[in-house]
KELO-967170 format. One record per atom (N, C-alpha, C): residue number from 1; residue in three letters; chain; atom name; x, y, z. Coordinates in nm, 3 decimals, padded with zeros to 5 digits. Layout:
! KELO-967170
NODE,resi,resn,chain,name,X,Y,Z
NODE,NUM,ALA,A,CA,X,Y,Z .
...
END
This chain:
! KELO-967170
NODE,resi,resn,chain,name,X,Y,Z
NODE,1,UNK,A,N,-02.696,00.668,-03.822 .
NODE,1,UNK,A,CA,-02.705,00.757,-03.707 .
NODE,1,UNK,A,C,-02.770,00.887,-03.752 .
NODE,2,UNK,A,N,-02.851,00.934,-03.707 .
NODE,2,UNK,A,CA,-02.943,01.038,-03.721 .
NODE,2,UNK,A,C,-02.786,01.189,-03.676 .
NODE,3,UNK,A,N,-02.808,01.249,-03.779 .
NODE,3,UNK,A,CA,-02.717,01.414,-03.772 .
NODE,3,UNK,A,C,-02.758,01.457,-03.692 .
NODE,4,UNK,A,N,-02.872,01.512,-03.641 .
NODE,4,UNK,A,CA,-02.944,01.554,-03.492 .
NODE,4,UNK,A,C,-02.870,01.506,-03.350 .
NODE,5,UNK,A,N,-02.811,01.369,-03.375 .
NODE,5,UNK,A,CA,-02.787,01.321,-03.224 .
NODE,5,UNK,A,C,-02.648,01.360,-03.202 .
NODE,6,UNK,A,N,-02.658,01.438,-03.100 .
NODE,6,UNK,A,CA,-02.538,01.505,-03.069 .
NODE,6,UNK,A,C,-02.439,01.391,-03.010 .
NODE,7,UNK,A,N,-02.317,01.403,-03.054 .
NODE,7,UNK,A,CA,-02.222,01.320,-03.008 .
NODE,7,UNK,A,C,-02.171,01.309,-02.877 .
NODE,8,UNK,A,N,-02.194,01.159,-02.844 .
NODE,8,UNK,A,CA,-02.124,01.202,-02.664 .
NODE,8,UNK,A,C,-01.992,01.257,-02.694 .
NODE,9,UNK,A,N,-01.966,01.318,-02.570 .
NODE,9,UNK,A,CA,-01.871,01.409,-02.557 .
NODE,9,UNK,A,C,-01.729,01.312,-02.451 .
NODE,10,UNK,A,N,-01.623,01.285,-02.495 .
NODE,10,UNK,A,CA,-01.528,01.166,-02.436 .
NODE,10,UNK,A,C,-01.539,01.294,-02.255 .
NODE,11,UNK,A,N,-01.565,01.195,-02.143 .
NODE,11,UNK,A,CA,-01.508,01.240,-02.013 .
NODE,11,UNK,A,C,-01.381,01.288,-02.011 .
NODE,12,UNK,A,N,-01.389,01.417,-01.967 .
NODE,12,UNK,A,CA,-01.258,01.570,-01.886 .
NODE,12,UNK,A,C,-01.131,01.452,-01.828 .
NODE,13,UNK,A,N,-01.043,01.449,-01.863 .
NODE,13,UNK,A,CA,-00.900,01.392,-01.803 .
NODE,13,UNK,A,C,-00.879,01.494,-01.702 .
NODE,14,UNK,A,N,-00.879,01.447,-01.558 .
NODE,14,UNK,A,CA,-00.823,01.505,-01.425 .
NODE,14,UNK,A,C,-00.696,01.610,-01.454 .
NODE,15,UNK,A,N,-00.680,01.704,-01.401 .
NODE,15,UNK,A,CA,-00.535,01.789,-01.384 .
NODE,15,UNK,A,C,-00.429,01.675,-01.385 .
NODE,16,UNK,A,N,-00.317,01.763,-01.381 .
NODE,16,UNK,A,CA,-00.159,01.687,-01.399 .
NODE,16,UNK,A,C,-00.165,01.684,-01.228 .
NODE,17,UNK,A,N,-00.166,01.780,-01.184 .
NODE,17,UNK,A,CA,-00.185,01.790,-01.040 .
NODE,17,UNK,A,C,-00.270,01.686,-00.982 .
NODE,18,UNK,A,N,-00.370,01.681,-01.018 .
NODE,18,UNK,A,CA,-00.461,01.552,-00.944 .
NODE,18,UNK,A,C,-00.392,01.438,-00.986 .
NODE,19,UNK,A,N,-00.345,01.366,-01.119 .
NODE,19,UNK,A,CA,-00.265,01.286,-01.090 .
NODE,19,UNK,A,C,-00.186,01.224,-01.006 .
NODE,20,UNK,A,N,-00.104,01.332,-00.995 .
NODE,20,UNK,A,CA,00.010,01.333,-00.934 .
NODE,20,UNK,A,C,00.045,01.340,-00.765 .
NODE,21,UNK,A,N,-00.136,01.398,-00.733 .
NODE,21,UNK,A,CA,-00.150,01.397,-00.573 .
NODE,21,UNK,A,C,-00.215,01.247,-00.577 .
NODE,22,UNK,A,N,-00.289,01.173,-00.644 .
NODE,22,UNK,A,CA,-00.334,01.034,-00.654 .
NODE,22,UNK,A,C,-00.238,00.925,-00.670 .
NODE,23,UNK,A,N,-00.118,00.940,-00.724 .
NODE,23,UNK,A,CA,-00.022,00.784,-00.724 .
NODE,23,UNK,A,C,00.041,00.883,-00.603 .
NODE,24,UNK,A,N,00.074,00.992,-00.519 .
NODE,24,UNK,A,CA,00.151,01.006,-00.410 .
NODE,24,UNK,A,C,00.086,00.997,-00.277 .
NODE,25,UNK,A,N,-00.081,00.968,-00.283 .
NODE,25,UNK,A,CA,-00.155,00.934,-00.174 .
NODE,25,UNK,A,C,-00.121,00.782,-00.186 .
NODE,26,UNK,A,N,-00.164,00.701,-00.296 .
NODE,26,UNK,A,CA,-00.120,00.593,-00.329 .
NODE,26,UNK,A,C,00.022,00.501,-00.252 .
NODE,27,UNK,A,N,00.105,00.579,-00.295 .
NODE,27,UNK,A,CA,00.239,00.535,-00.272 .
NODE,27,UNK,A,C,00.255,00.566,-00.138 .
NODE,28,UNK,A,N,00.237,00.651,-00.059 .
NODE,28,UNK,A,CA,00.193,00.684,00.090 .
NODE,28,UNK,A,C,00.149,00.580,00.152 .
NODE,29,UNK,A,N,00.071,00.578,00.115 .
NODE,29,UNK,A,CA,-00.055,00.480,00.168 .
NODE,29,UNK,A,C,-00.035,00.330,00.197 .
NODE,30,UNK,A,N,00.065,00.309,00.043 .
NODE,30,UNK,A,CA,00.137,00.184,00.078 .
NODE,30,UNK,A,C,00.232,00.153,00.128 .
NODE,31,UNK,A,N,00.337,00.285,00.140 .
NODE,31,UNK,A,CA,00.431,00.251,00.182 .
NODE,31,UNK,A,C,00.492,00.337,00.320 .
NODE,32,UNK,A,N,00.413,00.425,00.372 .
NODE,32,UNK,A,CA,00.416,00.469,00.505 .
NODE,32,UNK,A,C,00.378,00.361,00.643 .
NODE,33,UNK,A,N,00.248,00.318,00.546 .
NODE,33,UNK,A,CA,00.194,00.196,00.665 .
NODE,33,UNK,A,C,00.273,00.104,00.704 .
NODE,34,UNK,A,N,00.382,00.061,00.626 .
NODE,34,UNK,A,CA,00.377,-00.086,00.611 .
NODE,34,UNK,A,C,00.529,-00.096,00.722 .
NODE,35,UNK,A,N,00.635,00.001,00.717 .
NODE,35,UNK,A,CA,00.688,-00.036,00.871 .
NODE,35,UNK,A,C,00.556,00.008,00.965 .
NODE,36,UNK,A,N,00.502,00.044,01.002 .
NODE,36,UNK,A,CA,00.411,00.095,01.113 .
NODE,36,UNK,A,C,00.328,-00.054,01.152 .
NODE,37,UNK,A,N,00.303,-00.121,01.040 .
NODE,37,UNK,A,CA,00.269,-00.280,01.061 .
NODE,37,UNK,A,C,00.352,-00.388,01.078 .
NODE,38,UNK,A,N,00.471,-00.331,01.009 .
NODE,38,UNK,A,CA,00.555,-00.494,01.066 .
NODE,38,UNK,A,C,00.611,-00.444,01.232 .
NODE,39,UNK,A,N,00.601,-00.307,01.295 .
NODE,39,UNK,A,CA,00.641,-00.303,01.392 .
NODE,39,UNK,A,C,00.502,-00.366,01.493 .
NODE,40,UNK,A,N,00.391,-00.335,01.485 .
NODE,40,UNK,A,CA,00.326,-00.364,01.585 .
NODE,40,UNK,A,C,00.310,-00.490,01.550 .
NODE,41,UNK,A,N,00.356,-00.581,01.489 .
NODE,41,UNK,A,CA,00.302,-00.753,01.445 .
NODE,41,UNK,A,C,00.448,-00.779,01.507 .
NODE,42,UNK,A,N,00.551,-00.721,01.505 .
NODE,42,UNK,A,CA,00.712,-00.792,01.577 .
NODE,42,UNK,A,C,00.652,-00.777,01.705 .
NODE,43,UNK,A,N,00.618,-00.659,01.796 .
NODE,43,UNK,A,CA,00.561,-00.637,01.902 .
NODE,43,UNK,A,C,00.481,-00.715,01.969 .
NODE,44,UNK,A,N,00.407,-00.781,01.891 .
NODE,44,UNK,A,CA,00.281,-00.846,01.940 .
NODE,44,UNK,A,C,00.281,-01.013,02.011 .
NODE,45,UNK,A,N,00.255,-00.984,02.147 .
NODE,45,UNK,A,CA,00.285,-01.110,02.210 .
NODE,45,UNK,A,C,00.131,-01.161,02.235 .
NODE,46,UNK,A,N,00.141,-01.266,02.162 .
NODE,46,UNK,A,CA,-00.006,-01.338,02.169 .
NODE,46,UNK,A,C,-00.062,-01.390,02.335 .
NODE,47,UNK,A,N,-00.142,-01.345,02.423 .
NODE,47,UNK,A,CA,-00.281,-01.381,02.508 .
NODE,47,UNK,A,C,-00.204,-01.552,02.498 .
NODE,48,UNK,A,N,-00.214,-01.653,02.632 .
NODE,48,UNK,A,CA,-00.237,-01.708,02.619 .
NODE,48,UNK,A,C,-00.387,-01.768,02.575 .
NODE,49,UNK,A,N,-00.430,-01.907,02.483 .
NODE,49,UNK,A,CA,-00.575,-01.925,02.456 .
NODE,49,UNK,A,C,-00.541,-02.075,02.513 .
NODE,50,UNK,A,N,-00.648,-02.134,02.554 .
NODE,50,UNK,A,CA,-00.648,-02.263,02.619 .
NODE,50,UNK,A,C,-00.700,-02.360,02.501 .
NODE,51,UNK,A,N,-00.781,-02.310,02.446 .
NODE,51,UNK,A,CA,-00.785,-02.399,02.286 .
NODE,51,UNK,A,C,-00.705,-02.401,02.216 .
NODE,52,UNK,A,N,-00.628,-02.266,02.190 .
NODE,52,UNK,A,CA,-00.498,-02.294,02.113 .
NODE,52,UNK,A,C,-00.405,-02.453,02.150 .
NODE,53,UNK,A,N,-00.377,-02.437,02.304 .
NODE,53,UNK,A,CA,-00.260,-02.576,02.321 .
NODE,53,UNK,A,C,-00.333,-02.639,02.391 .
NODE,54,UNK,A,N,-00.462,-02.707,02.405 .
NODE,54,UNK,A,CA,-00.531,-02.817,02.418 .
NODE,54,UNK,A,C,-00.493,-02.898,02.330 .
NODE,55,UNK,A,N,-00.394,-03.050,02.411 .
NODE,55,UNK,A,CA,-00.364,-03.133,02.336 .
NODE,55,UNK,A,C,-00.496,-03.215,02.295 .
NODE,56,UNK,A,N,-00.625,-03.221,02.325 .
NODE,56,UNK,A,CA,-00.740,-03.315,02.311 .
NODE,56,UNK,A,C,-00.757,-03.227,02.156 .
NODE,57,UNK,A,N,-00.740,-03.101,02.151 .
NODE,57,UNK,A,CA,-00.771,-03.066,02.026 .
NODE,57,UNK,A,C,-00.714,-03.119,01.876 .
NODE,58,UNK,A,N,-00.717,-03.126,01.796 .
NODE,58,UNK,A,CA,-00.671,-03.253,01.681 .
NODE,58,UNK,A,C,-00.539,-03.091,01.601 .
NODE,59,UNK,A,N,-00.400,-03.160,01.573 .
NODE,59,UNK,A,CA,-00.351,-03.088,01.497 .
NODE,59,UNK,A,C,-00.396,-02.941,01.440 .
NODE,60,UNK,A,N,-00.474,-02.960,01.328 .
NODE,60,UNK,A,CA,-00.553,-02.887,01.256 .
NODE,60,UNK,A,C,-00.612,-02.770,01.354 .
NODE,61,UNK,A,N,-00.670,-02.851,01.379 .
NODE,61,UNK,A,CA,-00.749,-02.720,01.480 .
NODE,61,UNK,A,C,-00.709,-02.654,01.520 .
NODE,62,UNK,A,N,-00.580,-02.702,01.620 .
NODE,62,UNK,A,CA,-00.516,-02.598,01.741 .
NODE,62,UNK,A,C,-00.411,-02.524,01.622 .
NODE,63,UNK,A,N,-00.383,-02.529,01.524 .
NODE,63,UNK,A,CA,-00.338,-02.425,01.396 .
NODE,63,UNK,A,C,-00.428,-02.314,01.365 .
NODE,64,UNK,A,N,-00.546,-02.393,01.350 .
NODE,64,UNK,A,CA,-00.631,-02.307,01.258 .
NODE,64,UNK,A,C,-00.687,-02.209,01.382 .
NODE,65,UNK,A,N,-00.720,-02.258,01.526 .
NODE,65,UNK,A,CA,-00.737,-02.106,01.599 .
NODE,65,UNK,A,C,-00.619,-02.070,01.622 .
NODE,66,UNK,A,N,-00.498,-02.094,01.657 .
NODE,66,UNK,A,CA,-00.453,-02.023,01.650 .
NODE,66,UNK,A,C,-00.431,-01.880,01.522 .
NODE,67,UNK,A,N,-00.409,-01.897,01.411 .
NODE,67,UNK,A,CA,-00.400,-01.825,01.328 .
NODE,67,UNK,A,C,-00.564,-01.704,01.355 .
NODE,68,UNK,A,N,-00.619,-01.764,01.366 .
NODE,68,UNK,A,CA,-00.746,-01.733,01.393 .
NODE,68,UNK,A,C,-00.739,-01.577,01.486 .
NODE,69,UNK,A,N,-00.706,-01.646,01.639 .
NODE,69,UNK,A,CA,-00.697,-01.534,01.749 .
NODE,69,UNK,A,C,-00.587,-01.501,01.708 .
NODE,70,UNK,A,N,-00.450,-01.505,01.632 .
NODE,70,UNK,A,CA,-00.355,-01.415,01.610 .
NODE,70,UNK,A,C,-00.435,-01.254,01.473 .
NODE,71,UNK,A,N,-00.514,-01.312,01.405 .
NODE,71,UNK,A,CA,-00.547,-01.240,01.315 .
NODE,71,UNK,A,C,-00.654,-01.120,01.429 .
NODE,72,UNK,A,N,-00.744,-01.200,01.487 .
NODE,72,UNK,A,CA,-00.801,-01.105,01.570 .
NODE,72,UNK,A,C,-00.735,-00.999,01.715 .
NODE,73,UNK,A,N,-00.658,-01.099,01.718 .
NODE,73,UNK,A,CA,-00.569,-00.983,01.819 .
NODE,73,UNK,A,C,-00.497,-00.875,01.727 .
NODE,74,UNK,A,N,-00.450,-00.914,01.672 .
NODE,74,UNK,A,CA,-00.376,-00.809,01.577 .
NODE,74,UNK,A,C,-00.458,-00.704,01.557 .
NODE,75,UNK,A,N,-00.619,-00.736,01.504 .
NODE,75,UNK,A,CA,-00.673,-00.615,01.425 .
NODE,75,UNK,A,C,-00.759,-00.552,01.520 .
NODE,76,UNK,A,N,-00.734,-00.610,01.676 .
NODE,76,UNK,A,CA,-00.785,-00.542,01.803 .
NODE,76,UNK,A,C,-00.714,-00.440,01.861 .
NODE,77,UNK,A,N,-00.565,-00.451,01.790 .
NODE,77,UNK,A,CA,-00.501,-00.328,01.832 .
NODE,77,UNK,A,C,-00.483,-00.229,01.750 .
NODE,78,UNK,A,N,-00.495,-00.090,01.778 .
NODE,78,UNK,A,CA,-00.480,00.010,01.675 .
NODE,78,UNK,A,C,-00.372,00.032,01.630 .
NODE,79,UNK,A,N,-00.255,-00.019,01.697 .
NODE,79,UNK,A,CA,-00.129,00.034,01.638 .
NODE,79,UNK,A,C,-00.083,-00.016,01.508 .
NODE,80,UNK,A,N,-00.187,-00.167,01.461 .
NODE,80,UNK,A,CA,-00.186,-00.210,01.365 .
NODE,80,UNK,A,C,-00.280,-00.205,01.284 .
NODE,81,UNK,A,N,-00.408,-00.178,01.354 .
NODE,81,UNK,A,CA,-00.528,-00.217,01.216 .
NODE,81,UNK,A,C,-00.557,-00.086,01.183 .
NODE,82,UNK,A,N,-00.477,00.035,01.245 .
NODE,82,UNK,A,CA,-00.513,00.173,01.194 .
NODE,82,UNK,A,C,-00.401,00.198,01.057 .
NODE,83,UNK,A,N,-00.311,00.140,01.065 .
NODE,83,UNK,A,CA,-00.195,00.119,00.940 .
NODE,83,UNK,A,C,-00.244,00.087,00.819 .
NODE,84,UNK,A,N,-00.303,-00.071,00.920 .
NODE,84,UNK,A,CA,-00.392,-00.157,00.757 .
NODE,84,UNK,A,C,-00.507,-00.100,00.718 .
NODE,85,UNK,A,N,-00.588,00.002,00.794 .
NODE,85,UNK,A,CA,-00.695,00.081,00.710 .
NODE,85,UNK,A,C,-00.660,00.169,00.592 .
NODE,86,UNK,A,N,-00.520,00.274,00.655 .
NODE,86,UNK,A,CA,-00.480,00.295,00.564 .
NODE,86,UNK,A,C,-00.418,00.257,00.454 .
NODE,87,UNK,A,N,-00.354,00.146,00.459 .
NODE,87,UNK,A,CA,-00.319,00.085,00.346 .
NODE,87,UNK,A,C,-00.382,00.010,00.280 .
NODE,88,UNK,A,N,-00.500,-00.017,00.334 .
NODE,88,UNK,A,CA,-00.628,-00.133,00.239 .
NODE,88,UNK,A,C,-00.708,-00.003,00.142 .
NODE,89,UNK,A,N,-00.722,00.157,00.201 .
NODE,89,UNK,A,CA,-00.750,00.274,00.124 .
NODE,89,UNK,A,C,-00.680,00.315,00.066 .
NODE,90,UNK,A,N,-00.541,00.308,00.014 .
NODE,90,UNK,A,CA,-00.464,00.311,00.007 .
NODE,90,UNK,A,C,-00.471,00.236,-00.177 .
NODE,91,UNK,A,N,-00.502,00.106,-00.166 .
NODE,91,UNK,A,CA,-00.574,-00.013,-00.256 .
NODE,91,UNK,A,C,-00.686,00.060,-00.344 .
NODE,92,UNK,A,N,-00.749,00.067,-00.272 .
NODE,92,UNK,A,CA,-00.908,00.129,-00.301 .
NODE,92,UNK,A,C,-00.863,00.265,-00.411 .
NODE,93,UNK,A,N,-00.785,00.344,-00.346 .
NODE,93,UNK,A,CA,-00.720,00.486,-00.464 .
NODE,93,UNK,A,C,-00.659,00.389,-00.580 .
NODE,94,UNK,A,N,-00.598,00.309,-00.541 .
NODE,94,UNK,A,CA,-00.526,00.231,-00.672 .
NODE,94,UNK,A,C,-00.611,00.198,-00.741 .
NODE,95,UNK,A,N,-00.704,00.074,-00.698 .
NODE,95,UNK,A,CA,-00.843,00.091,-00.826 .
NODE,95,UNK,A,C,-00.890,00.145,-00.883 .
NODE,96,UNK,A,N,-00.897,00.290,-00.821 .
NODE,96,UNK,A,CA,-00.996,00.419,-00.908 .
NODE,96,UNK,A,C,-00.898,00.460,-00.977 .
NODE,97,UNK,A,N,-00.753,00.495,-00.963 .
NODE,97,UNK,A,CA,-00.633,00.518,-01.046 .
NODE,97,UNK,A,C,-00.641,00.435,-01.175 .
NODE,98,UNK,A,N,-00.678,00.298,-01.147 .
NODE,98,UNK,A,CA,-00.663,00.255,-01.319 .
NODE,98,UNK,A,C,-00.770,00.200,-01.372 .
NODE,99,UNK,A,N,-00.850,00.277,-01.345 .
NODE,99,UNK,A,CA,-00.979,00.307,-01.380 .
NODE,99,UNK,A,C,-00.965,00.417,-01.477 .
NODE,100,UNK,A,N,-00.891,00.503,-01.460 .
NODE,100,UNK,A,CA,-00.884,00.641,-01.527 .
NODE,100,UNK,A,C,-00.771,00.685,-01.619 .
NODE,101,UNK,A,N,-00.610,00.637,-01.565 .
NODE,101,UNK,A,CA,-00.505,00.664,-01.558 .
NODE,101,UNK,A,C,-00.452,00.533,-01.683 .
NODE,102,UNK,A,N,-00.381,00.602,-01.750 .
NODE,102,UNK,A,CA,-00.279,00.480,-01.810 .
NODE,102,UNK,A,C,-00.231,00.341,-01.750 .
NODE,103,UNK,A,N,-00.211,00.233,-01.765 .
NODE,103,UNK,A,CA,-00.218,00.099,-01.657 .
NODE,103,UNK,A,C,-00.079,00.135,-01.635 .
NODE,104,UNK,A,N,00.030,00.145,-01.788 .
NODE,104,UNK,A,CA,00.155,00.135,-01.798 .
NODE,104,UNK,A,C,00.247,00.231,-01.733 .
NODE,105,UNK,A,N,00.126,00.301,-01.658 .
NODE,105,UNK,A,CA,00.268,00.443,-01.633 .
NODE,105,UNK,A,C,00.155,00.429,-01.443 .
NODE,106,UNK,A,N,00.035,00.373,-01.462 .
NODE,106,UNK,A,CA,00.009,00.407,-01.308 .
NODE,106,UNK,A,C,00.103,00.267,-01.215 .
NODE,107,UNK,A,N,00.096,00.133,-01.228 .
NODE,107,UNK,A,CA,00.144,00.060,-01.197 .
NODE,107,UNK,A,C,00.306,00.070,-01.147 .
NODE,108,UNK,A,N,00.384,00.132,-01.265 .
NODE,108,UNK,A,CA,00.545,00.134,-01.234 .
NODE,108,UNK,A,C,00.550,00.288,-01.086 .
NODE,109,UNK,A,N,00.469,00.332,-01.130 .
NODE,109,UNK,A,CA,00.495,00.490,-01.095 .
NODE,109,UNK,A,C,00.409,00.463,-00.888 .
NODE,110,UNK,A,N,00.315,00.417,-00.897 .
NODE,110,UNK,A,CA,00.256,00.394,-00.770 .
NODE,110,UNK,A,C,00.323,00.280,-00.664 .
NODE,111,UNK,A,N,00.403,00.180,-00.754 .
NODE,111,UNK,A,CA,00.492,00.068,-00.661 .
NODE,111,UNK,A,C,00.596,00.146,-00.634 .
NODE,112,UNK,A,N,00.656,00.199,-00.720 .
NODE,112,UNK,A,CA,00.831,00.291,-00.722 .
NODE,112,UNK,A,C,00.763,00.395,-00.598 .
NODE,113,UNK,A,N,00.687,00.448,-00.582 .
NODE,113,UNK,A,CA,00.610,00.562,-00.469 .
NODE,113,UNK,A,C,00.620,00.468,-00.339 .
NODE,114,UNK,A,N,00.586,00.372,-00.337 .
NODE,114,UNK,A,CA,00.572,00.293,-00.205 .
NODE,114,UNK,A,C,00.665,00.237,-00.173 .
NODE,115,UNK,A,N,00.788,00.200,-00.253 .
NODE,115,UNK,A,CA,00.918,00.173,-00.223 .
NODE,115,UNK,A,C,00.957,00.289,-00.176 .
NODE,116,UNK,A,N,01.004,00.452,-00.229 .
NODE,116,UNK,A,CA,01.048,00.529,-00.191 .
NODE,116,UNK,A,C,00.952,00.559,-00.029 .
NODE,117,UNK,A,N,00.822,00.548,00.001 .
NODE,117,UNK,A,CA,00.769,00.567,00.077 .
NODE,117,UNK,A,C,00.831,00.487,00.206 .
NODE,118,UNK,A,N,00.807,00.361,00.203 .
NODE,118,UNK,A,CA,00.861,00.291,00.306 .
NODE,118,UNK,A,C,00.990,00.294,00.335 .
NODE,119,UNK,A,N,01.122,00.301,00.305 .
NODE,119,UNK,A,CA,01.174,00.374,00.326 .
NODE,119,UNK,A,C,01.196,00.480,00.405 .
NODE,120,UNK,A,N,01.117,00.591,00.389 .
NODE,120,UNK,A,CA,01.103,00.684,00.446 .
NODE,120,UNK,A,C,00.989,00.621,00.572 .
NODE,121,UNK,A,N,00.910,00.528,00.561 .
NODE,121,UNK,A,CA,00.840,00.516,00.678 .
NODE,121,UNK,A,C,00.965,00.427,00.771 .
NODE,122,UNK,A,N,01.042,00.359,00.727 .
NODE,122,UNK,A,CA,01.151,00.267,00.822 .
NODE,122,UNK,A,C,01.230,00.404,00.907 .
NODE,123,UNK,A,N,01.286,00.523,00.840 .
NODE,123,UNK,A,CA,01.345,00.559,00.902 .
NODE,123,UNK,A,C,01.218,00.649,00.969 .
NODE,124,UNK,A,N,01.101,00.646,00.988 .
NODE,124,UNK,A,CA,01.009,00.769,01.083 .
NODE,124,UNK,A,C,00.997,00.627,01.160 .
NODE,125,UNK,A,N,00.932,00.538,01.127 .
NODE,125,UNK,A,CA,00.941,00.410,01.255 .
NODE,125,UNK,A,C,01.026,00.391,01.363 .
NODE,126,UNK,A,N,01.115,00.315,01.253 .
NODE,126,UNK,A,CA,01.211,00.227,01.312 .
NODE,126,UNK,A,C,01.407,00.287,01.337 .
NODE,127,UNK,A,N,01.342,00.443,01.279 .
NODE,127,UNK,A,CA,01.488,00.487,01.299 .
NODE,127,UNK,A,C,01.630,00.487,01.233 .
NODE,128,UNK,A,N,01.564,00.366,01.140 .
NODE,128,UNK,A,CA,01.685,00.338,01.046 .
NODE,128,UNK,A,C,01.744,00.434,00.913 .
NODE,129,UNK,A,N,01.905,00.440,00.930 .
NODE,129,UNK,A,CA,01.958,00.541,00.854 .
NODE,129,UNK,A,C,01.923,00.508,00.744 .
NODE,130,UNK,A,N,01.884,00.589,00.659 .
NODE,130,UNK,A,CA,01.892,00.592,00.514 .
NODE,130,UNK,A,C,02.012,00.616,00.494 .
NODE,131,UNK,A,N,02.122,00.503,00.381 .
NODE,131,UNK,A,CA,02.219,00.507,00.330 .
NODE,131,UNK,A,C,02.270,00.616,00.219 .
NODE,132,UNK,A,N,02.336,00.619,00.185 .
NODE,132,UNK,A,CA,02.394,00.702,00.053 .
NODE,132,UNK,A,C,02.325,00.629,-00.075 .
NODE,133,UNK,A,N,02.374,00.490,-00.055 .
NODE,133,UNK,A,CA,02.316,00.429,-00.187 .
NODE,133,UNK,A,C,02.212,00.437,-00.172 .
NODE,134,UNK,A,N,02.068,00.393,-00.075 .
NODE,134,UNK,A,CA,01.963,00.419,-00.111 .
NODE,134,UNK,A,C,01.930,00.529,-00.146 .
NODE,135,UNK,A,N,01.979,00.651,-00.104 .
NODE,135,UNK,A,CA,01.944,00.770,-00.179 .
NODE,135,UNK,A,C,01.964,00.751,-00.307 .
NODE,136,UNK,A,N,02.043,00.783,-00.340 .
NODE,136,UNK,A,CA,02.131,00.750,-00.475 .
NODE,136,UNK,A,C,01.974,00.599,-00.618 .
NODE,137,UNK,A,N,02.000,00.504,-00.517 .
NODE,137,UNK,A,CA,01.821,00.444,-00.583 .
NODE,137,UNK,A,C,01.753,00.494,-00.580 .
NODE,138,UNK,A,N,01.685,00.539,-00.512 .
NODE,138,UNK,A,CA,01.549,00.664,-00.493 .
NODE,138,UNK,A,C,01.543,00.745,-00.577 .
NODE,139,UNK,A,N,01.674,00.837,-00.638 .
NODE,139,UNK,A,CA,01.702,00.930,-00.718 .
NODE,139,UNK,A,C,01.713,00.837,-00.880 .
NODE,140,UNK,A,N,01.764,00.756,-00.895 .
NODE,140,UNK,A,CA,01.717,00.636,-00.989 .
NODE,140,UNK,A,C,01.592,00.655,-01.023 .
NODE,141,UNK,A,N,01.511,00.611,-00.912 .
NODE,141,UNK,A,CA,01.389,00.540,-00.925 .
NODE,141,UNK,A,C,01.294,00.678,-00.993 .
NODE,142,UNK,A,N,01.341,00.779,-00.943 .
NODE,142,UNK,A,CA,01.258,00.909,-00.982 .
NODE,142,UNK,A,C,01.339,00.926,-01.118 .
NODE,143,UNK,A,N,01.416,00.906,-01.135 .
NODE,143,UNK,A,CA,01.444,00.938,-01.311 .
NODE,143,UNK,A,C,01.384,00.860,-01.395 .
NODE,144,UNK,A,N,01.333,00.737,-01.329 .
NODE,144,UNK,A,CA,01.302,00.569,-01.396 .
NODE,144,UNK,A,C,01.162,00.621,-01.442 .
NODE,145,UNK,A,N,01.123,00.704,-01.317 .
NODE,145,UNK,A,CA,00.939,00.718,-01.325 .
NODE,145,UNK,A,C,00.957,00.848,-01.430 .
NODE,146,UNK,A,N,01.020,00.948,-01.440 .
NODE,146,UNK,A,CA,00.985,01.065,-01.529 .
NODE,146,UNK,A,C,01.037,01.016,-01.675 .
NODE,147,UNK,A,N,01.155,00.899,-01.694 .
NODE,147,UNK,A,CA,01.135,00.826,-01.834 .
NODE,147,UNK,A,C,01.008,00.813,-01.863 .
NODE,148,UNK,A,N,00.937,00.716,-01.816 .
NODE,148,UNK,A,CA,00.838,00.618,-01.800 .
NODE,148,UNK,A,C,00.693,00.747,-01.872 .
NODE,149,UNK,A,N,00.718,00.906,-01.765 .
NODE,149,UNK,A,CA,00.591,00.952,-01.844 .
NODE,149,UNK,A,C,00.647,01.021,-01.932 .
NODE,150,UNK,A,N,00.752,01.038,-01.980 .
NODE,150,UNK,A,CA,00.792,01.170,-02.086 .
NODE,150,UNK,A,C,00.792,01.059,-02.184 .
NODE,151,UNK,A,N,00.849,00.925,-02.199 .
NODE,151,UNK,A,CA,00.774,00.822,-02.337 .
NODE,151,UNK,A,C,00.654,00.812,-02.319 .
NODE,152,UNK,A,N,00.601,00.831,-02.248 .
NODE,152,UNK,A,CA,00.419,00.822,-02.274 .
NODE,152,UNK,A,C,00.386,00.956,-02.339 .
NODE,153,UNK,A,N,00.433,01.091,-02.338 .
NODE,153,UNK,A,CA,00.371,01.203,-02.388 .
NODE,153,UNK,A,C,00.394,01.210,-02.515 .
END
């Protein structure tokens, strides 16, 4: 190697802060949506389709549209496919996360986020009390995740 050629220089590691706003968009993302989707899919009363229960149609078929127009009705309504945008972007931050980020500390730390998230999306949904004990896990789960980076430092 020629002394002249200046050495690449290793790429700037993001703030602690940017981290930390990236597995909590993350964990959001996955786990805010996801009562907001199982409510509008419980909700959802399928259109009759005349191909669907056409007995001339063979088994198979009248399955396979059905599943078909259930997938497209679903993502015709916003109350659901605006959830799953966010949570398919949601994905998309996760990729670029371990792209950059430790695998071992983004993985535990971004699922444990979307558990605590949903959660919190059941009771903004669906109303449901958060218990004592689930608090009590949650508060777990956040000691589990600050193990997890203080053995990594």
């Amino acid at each position: 190697m020629d002394p002249n050629t200046p050495i690449p220089s290793s790429p700037e590691q993001p703030s602690i802060i940017r981290w930390v706003l990236g597995f909590l968009l993350v964990g959001a993302a996955w786990g805010l949506t996801t009562p907001f989707m199982r409510r509008a899919a419980l909700n959802y009363t399928p259109p009759v389709r005349p191909a669907v229960s056409d007995p001339s149609n063979s088994w198979i078929k009248r399955k396979v549209l059905g599943v078909w127009w259930a997938v497209v009705d679903l993502l015709r309504r916003p109350a659901y496919a605006v959830p799953l945008l966010v949570n398919v972007t949601g994905s998309v931050w996760f990729f670029l996360l371990i792209g950059k980020a430790e695998l071992s500390l983004t993985v535990p730390i971004t699922n444990s986020l979307a558990f605590m998230f949903t959660v919190l999306g059941e009771w903004w949904a669906e109303g449901k009390v958060i218990s004592r004990d689930t608090w009590i896990g949650m508060g777990l789960v956040l000691a589990g995740i600050a193990l997890c980076v203080q053995s990594k430092s």
